[in-house]
N, C-alpha and C positions, 0 to 999 in steps of 0.2 A: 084629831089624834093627839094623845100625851105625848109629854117629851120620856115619858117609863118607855110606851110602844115605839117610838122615833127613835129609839137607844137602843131597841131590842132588834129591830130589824134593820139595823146599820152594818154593810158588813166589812170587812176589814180591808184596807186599800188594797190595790190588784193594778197590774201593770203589764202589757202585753209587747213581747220581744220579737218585733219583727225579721224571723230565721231565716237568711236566706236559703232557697231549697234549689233554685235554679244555679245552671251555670251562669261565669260574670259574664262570658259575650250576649247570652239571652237577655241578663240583666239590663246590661248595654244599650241593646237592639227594642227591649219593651221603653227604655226611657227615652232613647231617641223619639220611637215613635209615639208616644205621649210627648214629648215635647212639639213635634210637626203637629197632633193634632189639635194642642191646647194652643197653638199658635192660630190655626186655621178657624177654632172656635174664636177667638177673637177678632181676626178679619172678619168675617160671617153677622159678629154681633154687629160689626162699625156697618157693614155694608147693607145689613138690616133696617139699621136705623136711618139709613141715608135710600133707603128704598131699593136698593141695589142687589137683595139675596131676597128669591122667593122662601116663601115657609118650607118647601121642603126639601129645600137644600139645605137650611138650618137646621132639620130633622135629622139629615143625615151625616150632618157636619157631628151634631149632636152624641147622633148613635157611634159614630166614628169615636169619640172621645168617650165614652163609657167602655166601648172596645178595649180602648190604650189604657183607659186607667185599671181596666180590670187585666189586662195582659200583664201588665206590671205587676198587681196585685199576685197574680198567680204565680209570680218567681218565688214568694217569699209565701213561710207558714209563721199563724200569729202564736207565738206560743205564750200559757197566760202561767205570771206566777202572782202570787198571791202571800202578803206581807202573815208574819206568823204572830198569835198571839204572844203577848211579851213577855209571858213565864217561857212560853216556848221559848221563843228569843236567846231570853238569858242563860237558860240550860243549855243552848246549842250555843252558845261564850263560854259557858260553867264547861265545856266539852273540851271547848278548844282554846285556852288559855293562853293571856302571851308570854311571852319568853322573854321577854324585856320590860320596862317600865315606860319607854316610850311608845310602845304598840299597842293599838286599841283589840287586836284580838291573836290570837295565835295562831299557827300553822294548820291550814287546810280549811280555816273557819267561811273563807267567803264560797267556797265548791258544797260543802256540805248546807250551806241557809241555800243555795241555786236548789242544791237534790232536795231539802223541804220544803220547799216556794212554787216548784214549778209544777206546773198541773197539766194531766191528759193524759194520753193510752197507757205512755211510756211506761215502765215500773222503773224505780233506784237502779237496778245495774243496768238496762239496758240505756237510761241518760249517763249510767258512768262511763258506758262504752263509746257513745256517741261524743260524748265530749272530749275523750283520749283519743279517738281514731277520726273525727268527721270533721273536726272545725279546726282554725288556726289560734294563735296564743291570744293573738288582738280579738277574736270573734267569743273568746272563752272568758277573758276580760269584760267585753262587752258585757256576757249574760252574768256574770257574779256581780258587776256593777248597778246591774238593773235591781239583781234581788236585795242587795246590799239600799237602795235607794226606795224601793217601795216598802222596807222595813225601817228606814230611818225618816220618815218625812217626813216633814214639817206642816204646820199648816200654809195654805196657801198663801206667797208673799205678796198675790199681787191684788188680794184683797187690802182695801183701804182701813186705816187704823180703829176708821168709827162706826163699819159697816154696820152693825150689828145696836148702835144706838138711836134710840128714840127723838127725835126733837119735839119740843113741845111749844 
């Protein structure tokens, strides 16, 4: 494959906002019981190895922990946004301008890149609804931080400085 085709079907970074949908006592009650079972998967592994858990009590130990982690999973919807190309970008700055010189963008700029970033059923007003009437300031922070972060990112820092060179 060229690096022309490697370039063309690259697509732009995207970032998925784990929403919580469940109430916090469910929340609570799904982590607890991922925690008891991801405990009891590790007892099971030791007692395995020491000959002490037949196979199918590890199966069910198993199936137990796929239960909890997916119990858990089901409190929360993944919702995905996706970074905007950077003319967008700048137009939606070029919109919302700051009002001071030490501000990197103006009033309402990080709510309005969330309503162009976020992706699925929803339409624009029905996520302008849900985010004035459904979630709290810290949860509303959250997702403008998110969209705000998969439009500004860097490359990877935890790649090494030389990865990418040859030795000969």
């Amino acid at each position: 494959m060229t690096l022309r085709e490697r370039l063309k079907q690259r697509s732009r970074p995207s970032t998925v906002w784990p929403l919580r949908i469940a109430d916090m006592d469910l929340v609570e009650a799904a982590r607890a019981a991922l925690g008891q079972a991801e405990d009891r998967e590790r007892i099971t592994t030791v007692a395995r190895e020491d000959g002490m858990a037949s196979d199918a009590l590890a199966g069910e130990v198993a199936h137990a922990g796929r239960a909890a982690r997916q119990a858990l999973a089901d409190c929360y919807e993944p919702v995905k946004l996706v970074a905007l190309a950077p003319p967008e970008y700048e137009a939606l700055l070029t919109e919302h301008r700051a009002t001071d010189e030490d501000q990197a963008w103006g009033p309402g700029f990080p709510r309005a890149l969330f309503l162009a970033c976020v992706q699925g059923e929803l339409d624009r007003e029905e996520w302008i609804h849900f985010l004035d009437s459904q979630l709290s300031q810290g949860e509303r922070v959250e997702a403008y931080n998110l969209a705000l972060a998969v439009n500004l990112r860097v490359p990877d820092p935890g790649l090494p400085k030389d990865w990418t060179s040859t030795r000969g």
